[in-house]
C-alpha positions as CSV (number, residue, x, y, z in Angstrom):
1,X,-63.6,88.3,71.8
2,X,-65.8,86.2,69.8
3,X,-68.1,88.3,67.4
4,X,-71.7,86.6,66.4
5,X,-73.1,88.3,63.6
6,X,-77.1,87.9,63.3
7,X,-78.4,87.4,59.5
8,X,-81.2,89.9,59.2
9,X,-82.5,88.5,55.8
10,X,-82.8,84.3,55.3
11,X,-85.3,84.6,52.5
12,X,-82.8,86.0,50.4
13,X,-80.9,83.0,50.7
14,X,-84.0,80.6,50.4
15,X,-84.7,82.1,47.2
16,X,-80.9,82.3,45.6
17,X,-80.9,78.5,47.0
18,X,-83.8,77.6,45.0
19,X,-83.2,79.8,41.7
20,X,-79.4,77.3,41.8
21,X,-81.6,74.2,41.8
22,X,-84.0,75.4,39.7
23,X,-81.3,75.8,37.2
24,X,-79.5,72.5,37.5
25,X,-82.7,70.5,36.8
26,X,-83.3,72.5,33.6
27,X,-80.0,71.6,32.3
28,X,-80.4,68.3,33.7
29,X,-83.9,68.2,32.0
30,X,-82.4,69.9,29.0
31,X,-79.6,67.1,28.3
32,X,-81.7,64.0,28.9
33,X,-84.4,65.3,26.0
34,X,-81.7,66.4,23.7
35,X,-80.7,64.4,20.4
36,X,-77.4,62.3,20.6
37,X,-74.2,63.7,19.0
38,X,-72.4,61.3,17.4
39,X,-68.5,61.9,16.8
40,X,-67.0,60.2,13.7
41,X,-63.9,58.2,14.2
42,X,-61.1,59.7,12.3
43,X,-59.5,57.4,10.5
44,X,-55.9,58.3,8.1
45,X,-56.2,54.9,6.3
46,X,-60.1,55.9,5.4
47,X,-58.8,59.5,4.3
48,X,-55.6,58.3,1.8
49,X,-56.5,58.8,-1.9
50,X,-58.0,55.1,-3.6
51,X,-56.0,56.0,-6.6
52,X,-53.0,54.3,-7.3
53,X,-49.6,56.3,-7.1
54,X,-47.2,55.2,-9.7
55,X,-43.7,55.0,-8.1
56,X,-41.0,55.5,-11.2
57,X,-38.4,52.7,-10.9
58,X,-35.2,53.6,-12.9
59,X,-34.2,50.3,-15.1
60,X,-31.2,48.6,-13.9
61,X,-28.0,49.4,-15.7
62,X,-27.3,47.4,-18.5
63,X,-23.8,45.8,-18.1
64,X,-21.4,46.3,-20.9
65,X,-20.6,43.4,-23.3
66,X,-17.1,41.4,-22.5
67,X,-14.6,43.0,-25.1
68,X,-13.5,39.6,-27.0
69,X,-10.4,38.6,-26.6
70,X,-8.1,40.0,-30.0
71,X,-7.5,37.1,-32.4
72,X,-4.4,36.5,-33.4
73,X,-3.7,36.6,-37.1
74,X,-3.7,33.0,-38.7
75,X,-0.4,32.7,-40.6
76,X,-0.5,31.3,-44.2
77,X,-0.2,28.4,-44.8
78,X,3.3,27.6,-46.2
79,X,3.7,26.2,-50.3
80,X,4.5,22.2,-50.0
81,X,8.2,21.9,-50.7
82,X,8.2,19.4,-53.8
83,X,8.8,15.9,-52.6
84,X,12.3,14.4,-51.9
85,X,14.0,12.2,-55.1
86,X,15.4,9.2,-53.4
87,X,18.2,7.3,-55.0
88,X,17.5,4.6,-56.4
89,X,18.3,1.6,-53.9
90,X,20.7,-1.2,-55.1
91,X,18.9,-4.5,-55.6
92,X,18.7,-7.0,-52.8
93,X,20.6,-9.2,-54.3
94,X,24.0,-6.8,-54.9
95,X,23.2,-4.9,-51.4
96,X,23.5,-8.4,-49.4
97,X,27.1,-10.5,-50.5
98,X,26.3,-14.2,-50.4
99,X,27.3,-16.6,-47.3
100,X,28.4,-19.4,-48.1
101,X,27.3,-22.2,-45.4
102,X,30.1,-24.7,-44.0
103,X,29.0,-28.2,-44.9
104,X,27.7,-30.4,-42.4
105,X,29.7,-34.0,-42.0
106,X,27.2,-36.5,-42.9
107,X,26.0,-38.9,-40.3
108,X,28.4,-41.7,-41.6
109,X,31.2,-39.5,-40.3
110,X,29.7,-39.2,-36.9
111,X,31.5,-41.4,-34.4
112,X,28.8,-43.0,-32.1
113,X,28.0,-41.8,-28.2
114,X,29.7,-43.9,-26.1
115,X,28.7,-44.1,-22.1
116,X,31.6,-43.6,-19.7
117,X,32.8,-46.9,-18.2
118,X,32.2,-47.9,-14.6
119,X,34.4,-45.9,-12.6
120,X,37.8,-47.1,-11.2
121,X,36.4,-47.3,-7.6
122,X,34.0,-50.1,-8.7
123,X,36.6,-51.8,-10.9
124,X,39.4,-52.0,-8.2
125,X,38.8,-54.6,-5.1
126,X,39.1,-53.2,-1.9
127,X,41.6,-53.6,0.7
128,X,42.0,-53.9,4.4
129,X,43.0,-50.9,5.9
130,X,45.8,-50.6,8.0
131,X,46.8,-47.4,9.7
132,X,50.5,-48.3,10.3
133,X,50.9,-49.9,6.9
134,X,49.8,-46.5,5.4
135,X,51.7,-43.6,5.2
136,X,49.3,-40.4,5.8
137,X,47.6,-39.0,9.2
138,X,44.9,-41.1,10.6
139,X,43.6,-40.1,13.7
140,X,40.8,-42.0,15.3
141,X,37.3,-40.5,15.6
142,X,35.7,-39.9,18.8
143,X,33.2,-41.2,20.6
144,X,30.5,-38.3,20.8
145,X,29.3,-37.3,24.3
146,X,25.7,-37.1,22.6
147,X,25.9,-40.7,21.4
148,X,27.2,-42.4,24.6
149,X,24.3,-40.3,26.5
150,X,21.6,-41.9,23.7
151,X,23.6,-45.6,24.0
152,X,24.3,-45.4,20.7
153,X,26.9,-48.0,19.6
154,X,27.7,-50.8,17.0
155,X,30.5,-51.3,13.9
156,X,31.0,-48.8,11.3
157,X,32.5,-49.3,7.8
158,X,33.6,-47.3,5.5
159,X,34.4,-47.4,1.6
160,X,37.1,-45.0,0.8
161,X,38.6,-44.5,-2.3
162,X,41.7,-43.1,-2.6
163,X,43.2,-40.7,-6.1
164,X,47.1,-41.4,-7.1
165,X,47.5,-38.2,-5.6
166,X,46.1,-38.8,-2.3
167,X,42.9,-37.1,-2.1
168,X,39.7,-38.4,-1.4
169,X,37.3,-39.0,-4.7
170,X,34.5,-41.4,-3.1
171,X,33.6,-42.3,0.2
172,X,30.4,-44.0,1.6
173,X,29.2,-46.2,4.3
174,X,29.8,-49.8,3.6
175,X,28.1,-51.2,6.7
176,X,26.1,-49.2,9.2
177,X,25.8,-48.8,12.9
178,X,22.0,-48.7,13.2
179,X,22.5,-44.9,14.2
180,X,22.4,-42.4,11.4
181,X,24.1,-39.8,13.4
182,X,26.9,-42.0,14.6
183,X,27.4,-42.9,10.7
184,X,28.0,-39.5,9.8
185,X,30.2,-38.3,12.2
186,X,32.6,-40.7,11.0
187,X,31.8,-39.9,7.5
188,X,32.7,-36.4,8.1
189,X,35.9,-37.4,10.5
190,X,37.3,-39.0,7.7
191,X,36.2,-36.9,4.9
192,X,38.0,-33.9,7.1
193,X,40.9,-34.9,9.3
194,X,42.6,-37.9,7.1
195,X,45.2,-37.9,4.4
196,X,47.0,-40.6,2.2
197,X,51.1,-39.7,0.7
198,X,50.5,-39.8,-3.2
199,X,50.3,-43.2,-5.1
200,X,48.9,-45.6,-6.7
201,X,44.8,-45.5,-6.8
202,X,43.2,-47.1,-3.8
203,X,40.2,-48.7,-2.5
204,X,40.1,-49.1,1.3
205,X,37.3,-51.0,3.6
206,X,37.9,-49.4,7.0
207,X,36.1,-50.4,10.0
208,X,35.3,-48.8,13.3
209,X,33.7,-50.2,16.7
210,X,31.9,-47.6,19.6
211,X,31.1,-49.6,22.6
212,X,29.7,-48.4,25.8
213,X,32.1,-49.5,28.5
């Protein structure tokens, strides 16, 4: 059931309507013709005291001084001892006994240098050389693989000289083979594989041929 109520009195409400507006413009009125209020800015920094504070700073603490080391107590020095005496030194003359110098033979006494005489190998004439006439070992030399290969060839002689005892005191090439190292294996054949029976001294001329066959 819908219910309709009927309002018996509008101009009540006209007038409560306008008495609201009516109020709103006087305040609006009101607060456009009223003075500006300004608000200060509060500021802490602007409030803090100008006047210095002094802040009480303790000094720092002194260190101690370094205790010095203790100083050992510097003996006294001893009393000199009185100088030694020496004994009295013997003169030079007694201390040394004299030496009495061997006299020197006088240059008339002197026998003169002589120079040693030619030896006996240049003094005796050599010989032929004959192996069977000679008692000793003779063998022959070889010929040398090394030399045939190189065609080396030609006569040899040799100077031997020979002690009374049968060794060997000189020995040189007489006459050479136009080889050097054909000459010298000789030389040392000789030198190393022959011996002469003890005797008289000797000089001996021995010759020996290499010839390619």
């Amino acid at each position: 059931m819908l219910v309709v109520y009927e309002n018996k009195n509008p101009e009540r409400w006209l007038a409560w309507i306008s008495s609201c507006l009516v109020g709103i413009l006087l305040v609006a009125v009101w607060g456009y013709f009223s003075p500006t209020v300004t608000l200060s800015h509060f500021d802490r920094k602007s409030q803090e005291p100008t006047t210095p504070v002094e802040v009480f700073i303790p000094p720092p603490e002194s260190e101690a001084p370094p205790t010095p080391p203790p100083t050992e107590a510097t003996p006294e020095p001893a009393a000199p001892s009185p100088p030694a005496v020496m004994p009295a030194l013997p003169a030079i003359a007694d201390a040394v006994p004299a030496v009495t110098l061997p006299t020197l033979p006088t240059l008339v006494n002197l026998k003169p240098f002589q120079a040693p005489g030619p030896s006996t190998a240049t003094t005796l004439k050599p010989t032929a050389f004959t192996p069977n006439a000679n008692a000793g070992t003779f063998p022959a030399p070889p010929y040398p693989r090394w030399a045939r290969q190189q065609s080396m060839q030609g006569q040899i002689k040799l100077q031997v000289d020979i002690a009374s005892n049968g060794t060997i005191t000189e020995i040189k090439i007489k006459e050479t083979s136009g080889f050097t190292l054909l000459d010298q294996h000789v030389l040392d054949w000789v030198k190393n594989h022959w011996s002469w029976v003890p005797g008289s001294h000797r000089v001996y001329v021995i010759p020996f041929i290499f010839e390619l066959q």
